[in-house]
PQR file of N, CA, C, O and H, with PARSE charges and radii, in Angstrom:
ATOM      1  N   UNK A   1     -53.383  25.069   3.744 -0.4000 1.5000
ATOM      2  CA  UNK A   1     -52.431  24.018   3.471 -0.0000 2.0000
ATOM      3  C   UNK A   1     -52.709  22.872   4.450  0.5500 1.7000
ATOM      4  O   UNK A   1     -52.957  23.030   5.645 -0.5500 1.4000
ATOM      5  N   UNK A   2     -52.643  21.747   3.833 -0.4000 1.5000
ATOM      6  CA  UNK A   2     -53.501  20.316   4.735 -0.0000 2.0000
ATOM      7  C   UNK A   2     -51.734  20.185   5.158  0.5500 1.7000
ATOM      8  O   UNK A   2     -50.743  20.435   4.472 -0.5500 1.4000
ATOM      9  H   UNK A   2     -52.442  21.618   2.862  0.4000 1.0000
ATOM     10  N   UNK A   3     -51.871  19.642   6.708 -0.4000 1.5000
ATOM     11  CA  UNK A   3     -50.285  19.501   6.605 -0.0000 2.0000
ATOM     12  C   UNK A   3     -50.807  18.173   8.201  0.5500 1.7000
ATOM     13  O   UNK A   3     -51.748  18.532   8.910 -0.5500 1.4000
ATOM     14  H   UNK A   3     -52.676  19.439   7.266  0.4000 1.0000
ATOM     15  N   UNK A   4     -50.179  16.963   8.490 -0.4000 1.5000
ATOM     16  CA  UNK A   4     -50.692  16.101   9.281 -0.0000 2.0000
ATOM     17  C   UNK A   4     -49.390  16.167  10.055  0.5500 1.7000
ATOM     18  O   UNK A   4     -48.274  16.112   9.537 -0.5500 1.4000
ATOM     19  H   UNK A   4     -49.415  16.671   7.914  0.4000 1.0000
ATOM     20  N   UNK A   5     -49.700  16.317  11.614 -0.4000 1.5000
ATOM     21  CA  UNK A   5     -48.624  16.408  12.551 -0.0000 2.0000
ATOM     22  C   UNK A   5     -48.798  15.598  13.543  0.5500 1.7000
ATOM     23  O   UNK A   5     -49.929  15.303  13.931 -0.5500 1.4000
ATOM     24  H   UNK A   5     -50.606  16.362  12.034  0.4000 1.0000
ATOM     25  N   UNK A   6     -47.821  15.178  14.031 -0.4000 1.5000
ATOM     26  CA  UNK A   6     -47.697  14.056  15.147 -0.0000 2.0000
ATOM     27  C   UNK A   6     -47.216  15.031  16.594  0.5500 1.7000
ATOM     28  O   UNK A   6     -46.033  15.325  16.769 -0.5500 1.4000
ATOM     29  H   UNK A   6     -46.902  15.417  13.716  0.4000 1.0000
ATOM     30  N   UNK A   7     -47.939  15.314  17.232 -0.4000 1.5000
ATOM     31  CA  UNK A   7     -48.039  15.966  18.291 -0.0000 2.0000
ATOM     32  C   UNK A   7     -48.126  15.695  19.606  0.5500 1.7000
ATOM     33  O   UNK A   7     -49.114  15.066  19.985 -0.5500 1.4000
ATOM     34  H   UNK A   7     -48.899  15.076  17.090  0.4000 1.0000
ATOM     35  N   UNK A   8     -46.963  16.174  20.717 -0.4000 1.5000
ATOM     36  CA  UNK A   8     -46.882  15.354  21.533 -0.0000 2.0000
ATOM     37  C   UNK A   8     -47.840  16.161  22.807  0.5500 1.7000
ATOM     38  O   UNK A   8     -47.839  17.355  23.107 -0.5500 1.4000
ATOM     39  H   UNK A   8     -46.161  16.684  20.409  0.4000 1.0000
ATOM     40  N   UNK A   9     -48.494  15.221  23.300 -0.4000 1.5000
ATOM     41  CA  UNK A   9     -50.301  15.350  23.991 -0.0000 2.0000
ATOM     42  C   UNK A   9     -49.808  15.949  24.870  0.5500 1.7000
ATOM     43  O   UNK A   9     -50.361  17.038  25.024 -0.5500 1.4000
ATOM     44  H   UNK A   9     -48.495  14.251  23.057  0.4000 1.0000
ATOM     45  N   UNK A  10     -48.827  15.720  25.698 -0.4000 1.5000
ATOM     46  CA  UNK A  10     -48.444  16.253  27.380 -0.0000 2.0000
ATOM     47  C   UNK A  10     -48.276  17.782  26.704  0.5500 1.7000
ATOM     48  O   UNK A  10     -48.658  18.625  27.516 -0.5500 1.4000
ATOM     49  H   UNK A  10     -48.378  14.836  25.573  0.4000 1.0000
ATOM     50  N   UNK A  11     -47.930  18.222  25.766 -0.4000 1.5000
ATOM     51  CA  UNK A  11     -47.555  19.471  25.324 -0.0000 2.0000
ATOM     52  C   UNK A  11     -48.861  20.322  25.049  0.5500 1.7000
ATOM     53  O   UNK A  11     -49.211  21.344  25.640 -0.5500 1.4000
ATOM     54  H   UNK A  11     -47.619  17.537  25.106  0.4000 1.0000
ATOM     55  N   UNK A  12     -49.503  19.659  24.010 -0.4000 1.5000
ATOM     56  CA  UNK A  12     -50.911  20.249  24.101 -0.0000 2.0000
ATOM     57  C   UNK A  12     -51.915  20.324  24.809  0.5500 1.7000
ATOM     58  O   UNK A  12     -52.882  21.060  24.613 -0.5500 1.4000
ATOM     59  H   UNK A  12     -49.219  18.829  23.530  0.4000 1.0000
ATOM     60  N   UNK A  13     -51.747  19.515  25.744 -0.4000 1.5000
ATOM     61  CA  UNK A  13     -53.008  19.557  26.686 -0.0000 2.0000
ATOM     62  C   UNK A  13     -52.680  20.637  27.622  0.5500 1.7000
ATOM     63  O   UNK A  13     -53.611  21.322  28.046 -0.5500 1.4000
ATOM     64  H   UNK A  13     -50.961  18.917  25.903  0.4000 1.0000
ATOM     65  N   UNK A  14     -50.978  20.982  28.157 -0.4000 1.5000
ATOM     66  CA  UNK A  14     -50.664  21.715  28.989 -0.0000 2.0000
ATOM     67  C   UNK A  14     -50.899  23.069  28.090  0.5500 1.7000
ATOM     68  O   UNK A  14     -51.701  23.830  28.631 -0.5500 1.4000
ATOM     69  H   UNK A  14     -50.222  20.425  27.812  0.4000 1.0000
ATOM     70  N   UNK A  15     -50.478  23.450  27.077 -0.4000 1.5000
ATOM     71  CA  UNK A  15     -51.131  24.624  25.897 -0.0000 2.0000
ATOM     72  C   UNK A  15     -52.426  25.085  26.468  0.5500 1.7000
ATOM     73  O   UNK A  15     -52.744  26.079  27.121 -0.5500 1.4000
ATOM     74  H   UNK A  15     -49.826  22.832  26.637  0.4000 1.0000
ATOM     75  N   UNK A  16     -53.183  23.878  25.939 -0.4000 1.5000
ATOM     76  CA  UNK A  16     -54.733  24.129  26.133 -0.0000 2.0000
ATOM     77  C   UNK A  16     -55.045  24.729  27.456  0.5500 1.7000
ATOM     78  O   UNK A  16     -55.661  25.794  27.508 -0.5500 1.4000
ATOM     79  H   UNK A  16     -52.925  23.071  25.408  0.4000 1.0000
ATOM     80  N   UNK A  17     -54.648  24.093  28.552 -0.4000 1.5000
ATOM     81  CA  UNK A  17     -54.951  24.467  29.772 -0.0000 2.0000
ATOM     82  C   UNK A  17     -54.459  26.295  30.182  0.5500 1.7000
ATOM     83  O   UNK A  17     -55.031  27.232  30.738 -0.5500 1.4000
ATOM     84  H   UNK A  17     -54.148  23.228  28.510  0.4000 1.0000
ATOM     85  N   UNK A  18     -53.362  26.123  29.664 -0.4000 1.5000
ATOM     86  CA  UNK A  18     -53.120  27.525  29.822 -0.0000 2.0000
ATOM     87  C   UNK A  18     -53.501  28.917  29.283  0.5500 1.7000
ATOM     88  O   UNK A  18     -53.425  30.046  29.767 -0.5500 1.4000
ATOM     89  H   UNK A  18     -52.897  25.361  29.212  0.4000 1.0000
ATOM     90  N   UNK A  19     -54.026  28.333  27.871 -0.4000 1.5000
ATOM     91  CA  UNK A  19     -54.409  29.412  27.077 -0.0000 2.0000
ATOM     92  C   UNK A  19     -55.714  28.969  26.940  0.5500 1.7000
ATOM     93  O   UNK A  19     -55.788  29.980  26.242 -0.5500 1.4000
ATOM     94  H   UNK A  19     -54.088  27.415  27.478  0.4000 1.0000
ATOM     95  N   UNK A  20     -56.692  28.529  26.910 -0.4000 1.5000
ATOM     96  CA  UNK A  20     -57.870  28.176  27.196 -0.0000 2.0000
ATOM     97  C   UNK A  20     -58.598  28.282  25.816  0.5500 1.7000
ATOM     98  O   UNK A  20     -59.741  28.696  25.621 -0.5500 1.4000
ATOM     99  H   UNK A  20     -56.631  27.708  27.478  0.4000 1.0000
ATOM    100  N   UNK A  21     -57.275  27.603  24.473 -0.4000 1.5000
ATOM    101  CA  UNK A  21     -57.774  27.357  23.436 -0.0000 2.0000
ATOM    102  C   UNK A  21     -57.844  25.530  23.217  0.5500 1.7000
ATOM    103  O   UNK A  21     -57.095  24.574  23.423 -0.5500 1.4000
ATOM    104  H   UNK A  21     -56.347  27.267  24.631  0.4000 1.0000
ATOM    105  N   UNK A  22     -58.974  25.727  22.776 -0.4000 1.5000
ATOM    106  CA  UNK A  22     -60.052  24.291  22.630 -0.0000 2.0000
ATOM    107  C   UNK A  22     -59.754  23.095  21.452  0.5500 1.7000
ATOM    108  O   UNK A  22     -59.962  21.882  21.480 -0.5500 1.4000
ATOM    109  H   UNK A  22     -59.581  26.504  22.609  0.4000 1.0000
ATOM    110  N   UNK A  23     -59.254  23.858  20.550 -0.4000 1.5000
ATOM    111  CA  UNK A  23     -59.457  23.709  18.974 -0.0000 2.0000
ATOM    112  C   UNK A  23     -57.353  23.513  18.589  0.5500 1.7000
ATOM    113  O   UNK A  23     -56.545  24.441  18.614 -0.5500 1.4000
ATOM    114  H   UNK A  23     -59.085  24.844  20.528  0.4000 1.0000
ATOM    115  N   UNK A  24     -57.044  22.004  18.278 -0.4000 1.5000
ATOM    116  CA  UNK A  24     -55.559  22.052  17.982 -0.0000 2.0000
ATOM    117  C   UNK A  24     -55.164  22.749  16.578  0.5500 1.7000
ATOM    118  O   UNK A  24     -54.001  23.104  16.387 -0.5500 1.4000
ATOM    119  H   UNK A  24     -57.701  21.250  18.257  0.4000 1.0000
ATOM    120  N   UNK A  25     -55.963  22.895  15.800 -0.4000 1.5000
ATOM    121  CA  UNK A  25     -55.424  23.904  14.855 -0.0000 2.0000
ATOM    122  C   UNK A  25     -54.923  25.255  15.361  0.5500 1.7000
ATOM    123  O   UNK A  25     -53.884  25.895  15.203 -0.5500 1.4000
ATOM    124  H   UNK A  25     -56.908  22.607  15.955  0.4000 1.0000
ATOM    125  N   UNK A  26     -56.249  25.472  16.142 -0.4000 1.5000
ATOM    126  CA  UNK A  26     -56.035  27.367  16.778 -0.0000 2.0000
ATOM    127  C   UNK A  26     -54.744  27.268  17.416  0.5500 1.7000
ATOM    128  O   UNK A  26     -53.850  28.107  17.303 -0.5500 1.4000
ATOM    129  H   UNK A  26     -57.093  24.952  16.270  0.4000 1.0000
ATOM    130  N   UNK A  27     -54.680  26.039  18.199 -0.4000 1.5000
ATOM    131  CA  UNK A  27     -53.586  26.080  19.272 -0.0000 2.0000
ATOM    132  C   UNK A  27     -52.083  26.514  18.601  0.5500 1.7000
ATOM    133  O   UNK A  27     -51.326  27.410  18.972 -0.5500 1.4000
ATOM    134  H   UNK A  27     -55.407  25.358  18.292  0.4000 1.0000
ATOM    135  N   UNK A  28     -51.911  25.443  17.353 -0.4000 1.5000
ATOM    136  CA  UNK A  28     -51.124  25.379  16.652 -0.0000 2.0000
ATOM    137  C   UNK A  28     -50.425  26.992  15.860  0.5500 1.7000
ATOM    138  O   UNK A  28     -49.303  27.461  15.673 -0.5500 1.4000
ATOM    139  H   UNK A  28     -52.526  24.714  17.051  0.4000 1.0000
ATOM    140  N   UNK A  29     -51.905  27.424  15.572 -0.4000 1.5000
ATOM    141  CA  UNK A  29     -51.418  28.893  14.926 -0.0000 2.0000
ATOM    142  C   UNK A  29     -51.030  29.474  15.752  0.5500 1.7000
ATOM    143  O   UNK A  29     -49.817  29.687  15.766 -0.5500 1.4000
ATOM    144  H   UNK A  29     -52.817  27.043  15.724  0.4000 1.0000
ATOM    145  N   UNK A  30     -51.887  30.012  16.843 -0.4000 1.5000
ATOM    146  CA  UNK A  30     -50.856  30.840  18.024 -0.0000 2.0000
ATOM    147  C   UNK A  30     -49.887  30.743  17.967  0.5500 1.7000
ATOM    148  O   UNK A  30     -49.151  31.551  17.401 -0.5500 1.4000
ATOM    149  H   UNK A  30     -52.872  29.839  16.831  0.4000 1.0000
ATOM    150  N   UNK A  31     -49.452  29.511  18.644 -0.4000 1.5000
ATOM    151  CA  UNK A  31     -47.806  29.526  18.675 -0.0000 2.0000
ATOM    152  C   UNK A  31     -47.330  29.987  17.731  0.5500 1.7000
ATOM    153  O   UNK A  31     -46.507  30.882  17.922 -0.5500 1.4000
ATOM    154  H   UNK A  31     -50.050  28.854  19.104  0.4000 1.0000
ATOM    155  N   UNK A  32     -47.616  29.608  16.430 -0.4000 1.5000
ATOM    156  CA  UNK A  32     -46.945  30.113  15.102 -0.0000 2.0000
ATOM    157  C   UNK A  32     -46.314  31.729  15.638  0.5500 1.7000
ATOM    158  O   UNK A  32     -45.201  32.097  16.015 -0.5500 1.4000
ATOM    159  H   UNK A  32     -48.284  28.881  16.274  0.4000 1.0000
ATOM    160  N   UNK A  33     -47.406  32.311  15.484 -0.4000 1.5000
ATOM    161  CA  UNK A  33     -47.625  33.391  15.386 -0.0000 2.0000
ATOM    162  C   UNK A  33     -47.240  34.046  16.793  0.5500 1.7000
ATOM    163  O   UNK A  33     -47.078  35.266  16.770 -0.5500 1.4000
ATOM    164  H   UNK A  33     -48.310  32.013  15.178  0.4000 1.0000
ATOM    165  N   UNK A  34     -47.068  33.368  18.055 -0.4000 1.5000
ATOM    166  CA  UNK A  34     -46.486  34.065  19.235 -0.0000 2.0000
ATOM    167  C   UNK A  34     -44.810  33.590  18.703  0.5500 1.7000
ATOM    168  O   UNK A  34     -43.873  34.341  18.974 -0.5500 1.4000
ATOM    169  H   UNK A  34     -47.199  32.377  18.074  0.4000 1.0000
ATOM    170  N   UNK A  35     -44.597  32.384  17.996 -0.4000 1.5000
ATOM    171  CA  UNK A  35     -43.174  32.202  17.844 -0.0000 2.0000
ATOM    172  C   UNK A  35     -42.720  33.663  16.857  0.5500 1.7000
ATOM    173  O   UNK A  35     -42.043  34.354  17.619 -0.5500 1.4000
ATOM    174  H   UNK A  35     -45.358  31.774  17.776  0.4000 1.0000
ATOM    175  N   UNK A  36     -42.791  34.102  16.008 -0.4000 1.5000
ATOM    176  CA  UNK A  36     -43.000  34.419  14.952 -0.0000 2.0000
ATOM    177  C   UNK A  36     -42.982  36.554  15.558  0.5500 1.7000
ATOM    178  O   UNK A  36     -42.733  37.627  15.009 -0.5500 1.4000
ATOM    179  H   UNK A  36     -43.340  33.540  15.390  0.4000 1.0000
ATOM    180  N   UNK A  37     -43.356  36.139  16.758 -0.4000 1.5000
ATOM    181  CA  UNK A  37     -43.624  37.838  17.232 -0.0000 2.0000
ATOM    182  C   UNK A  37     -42.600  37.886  18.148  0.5500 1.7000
ATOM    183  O   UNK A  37     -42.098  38.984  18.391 -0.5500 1.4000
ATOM    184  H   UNK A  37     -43.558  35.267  17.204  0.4000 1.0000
ATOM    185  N   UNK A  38     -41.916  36.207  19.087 -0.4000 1.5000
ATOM    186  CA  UNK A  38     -40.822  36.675  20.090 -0.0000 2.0000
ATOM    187  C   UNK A  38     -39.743  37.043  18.848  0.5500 1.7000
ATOM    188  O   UNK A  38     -39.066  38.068  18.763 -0.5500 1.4000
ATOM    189  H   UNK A  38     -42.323  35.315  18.890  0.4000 1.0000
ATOM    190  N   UNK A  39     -39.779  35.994  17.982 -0.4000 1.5000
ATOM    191  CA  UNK A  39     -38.130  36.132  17.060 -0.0000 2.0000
ATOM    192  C   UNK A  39     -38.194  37.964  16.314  0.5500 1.7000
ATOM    193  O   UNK A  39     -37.154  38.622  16.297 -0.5500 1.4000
ATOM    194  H   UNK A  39     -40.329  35.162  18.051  0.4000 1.0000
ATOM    195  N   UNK A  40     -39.217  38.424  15.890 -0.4000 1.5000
ATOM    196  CA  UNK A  40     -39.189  40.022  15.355 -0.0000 2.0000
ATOM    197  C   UNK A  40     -38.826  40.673  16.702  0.5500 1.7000
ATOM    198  O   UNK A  40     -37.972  41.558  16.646 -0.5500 1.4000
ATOM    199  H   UNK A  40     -40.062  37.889  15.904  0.4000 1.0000
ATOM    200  N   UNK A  41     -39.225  40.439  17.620 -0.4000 1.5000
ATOM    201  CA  UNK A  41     -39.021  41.473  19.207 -0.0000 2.0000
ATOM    202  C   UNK A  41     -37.493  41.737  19.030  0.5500 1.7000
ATOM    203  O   UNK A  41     -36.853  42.782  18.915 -0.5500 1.4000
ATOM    204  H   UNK A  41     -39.919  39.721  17.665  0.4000 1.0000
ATOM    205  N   UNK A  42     -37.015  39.974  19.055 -0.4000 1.5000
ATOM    206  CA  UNK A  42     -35.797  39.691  19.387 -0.0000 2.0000
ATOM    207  C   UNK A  42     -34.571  40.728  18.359  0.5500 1.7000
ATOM    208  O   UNK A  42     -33.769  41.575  18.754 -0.5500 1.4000
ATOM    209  H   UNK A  42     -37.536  39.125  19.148  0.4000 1.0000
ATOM    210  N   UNK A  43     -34.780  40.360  17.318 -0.4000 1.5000
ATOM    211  CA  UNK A  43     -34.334  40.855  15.804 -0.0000 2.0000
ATOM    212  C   UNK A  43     -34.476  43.191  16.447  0.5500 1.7000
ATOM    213  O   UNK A  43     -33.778  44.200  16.348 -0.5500 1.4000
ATOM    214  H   UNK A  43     -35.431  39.672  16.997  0.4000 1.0000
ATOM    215  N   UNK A  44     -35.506  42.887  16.883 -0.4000 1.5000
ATOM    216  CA  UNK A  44     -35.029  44.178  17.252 -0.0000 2.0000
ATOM    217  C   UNK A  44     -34.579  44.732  18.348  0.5500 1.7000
ATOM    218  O   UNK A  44     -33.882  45.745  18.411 -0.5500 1.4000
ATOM    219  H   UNK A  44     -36.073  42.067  16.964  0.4000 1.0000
ATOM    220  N   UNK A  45     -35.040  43.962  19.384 -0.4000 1.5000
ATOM    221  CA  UNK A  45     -33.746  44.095  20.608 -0.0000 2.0000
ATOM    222  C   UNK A  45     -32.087  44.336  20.194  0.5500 1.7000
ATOM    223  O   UNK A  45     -31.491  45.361  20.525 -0.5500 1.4000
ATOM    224  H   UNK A  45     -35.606  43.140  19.333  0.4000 1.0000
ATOM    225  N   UNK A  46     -31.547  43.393  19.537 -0.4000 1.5000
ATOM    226  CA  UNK A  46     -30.461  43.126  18.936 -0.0000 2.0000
ATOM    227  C   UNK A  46     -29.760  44.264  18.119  0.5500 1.7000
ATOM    228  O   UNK A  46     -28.691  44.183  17.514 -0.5500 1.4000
ATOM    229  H   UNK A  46     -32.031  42.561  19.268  0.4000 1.0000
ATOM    230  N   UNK A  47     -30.591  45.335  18.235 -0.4000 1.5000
ATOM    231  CA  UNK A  47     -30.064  46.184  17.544 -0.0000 2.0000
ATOM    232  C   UNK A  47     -29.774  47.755  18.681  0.5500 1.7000
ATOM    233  O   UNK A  47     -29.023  48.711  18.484 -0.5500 1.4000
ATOM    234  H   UNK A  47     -31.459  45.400  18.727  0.4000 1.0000
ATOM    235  N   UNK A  48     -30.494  47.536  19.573 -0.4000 1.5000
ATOM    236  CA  UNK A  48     -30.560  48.310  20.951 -0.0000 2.0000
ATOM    237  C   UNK A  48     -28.831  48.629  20.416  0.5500 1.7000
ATOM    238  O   UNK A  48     -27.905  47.880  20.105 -0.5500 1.4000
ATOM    239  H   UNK A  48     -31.104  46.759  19.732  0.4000 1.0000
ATOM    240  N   UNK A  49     -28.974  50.033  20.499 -0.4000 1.5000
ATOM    241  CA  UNK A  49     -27.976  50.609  20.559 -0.0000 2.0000
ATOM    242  C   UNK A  49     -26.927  50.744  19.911  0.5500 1.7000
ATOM    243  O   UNK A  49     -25.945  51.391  20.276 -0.5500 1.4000
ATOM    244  H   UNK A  49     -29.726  50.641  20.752  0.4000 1.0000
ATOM    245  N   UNK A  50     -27.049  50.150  18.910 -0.4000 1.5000
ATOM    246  CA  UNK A  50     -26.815  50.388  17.134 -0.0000 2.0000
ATOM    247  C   UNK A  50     -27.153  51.552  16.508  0.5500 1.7000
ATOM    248  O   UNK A  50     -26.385  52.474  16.236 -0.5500 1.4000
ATOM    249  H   UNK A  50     -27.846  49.624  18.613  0.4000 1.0000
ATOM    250  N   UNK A  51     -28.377  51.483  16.276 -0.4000 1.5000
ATOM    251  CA  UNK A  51     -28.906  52.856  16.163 -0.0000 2.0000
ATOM    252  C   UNK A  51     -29.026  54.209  16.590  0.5500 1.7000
ATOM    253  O   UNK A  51     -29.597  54.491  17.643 -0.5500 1.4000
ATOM    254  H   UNK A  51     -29.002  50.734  16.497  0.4000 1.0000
ATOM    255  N   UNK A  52     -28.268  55.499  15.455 -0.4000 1.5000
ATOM    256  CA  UNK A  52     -28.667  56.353  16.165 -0.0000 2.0000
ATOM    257  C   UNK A  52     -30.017  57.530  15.574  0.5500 1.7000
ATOM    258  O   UNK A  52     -30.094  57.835  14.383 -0.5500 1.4000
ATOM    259  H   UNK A  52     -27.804  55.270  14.599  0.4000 1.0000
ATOM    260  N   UNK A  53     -30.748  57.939  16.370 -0.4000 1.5000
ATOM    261  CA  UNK A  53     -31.889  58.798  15.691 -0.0000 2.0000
ATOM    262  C   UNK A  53     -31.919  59.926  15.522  0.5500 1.7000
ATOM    263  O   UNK A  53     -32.918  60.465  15.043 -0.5500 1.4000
ATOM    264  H   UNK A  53     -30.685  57.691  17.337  0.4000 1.0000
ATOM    265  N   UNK A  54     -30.850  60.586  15.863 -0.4000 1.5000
ATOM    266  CA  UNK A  54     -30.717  62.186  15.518 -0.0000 2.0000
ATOM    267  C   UNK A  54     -29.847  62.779  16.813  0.5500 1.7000
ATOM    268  O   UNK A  54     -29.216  62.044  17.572 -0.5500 1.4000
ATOM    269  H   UNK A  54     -30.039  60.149  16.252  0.4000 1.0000
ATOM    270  N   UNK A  55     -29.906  63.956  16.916 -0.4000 1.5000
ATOM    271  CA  UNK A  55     -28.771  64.072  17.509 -0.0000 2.0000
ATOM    272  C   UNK A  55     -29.377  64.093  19.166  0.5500 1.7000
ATOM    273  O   UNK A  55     -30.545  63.869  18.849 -0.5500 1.4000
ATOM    274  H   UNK A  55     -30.418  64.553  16.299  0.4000 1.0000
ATOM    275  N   UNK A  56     -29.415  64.169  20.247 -0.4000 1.5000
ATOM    276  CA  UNK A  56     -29.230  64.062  21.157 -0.0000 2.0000
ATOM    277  C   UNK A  56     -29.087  65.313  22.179  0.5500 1.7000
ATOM    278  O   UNK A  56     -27.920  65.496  22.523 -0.5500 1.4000
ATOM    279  H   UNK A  56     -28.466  64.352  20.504  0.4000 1.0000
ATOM    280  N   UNK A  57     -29.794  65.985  22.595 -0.4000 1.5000
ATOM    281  CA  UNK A  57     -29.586  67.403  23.328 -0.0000 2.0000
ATOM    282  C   UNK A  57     -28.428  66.929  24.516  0.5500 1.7000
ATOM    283  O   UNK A  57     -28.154  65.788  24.889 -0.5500 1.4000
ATOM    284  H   UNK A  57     -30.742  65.836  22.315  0.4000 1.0000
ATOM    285  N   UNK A  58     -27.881  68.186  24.945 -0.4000 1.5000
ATOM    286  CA  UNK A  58     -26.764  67.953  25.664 -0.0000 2.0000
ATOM    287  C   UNK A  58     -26.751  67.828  27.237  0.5500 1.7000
ATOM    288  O   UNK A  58     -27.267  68.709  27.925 -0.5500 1.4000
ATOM    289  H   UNK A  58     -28.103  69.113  24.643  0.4000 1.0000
ATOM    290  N   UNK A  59     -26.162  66.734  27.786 -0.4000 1.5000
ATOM    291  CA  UNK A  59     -26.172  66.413  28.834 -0.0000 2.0000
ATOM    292  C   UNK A  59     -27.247  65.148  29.130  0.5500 1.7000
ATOM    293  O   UNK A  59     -27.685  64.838  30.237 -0.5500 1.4000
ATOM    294  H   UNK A  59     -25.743  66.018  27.228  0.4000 1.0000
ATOM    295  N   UNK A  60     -27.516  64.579  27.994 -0.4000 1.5000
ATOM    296  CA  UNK A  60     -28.212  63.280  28.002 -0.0000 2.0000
ATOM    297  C   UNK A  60     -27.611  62.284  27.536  0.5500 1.7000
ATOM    298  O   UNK A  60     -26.999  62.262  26.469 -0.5500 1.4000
ATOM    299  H   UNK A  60     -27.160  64.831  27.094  0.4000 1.0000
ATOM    300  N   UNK A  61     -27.775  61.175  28.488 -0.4000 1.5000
ATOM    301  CA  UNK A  61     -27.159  60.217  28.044 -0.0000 2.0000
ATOM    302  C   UNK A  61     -27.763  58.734  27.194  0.5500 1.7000
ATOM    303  O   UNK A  61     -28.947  58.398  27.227 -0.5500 1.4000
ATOM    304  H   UNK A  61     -28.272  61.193  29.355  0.4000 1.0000
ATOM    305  N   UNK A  62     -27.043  58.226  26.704 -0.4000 1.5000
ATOM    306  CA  UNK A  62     -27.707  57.058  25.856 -0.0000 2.0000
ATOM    307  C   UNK A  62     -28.318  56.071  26.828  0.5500 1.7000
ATOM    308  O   UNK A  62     -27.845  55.654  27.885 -0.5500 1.4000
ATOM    309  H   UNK A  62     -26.081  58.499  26.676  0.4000 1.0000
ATOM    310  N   UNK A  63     -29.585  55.758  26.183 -0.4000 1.5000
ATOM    311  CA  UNK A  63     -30.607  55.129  26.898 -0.0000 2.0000
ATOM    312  C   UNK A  63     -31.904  56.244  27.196  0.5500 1.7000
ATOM    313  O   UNK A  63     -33.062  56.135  26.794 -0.5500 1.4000
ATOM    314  H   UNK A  63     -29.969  56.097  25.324  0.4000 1.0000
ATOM    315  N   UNK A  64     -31.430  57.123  27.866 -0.4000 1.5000
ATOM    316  CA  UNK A  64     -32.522  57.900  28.424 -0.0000 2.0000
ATOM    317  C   UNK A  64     -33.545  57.410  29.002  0.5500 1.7000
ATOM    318  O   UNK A  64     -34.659  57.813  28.670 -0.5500 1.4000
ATOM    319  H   UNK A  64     -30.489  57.212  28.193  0.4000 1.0000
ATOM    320  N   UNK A  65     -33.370  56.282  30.149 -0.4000 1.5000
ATOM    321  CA  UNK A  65     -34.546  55.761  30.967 -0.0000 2.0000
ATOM    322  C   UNK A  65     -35.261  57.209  31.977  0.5500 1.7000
ATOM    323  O   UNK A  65     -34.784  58.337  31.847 -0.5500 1.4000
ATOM    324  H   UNK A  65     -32.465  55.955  30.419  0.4000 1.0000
ATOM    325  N   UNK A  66     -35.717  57.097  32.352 -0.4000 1.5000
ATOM    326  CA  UNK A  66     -36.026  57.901  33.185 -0.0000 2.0000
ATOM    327  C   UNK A  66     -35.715  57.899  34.863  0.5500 1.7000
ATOM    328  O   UNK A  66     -36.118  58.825  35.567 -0.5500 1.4000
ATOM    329  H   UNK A  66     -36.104  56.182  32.458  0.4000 1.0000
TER
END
């Protein structure tokens, strides 16, 4: 999809520098796609402890960090 964006340089150049991608298309997808992976993380964070998965042996508590 041809799509023409007005892009602000202080943003991409600091991108570029950090991720040590060359190419503003590539740059562009990343983000897509890192935006796109925080919001699913998030979507399932959000459910932390909503869910339950079966039953739970006794004397454990919810969470079960170690």
């Amino acid at each position: 999809m041809a799509t023409n964006l007005e892009l602000n340089n202080d943003l991409v150049f600091r991108a570029m520098e950090l991720t040590g991608i060359r190419k503003k298309k590539a740059l562009v997808e990343e983000a897509l796609r890192t935006l796109i992976r925080q919001t699913e993380q998030r979507e399932v964070r959000d459910l932390r402890g909503r869910l339950v998965w079966g039953e739970r042996p006794a004397g454990t508590k919810r969470g079960g960090g170690a």
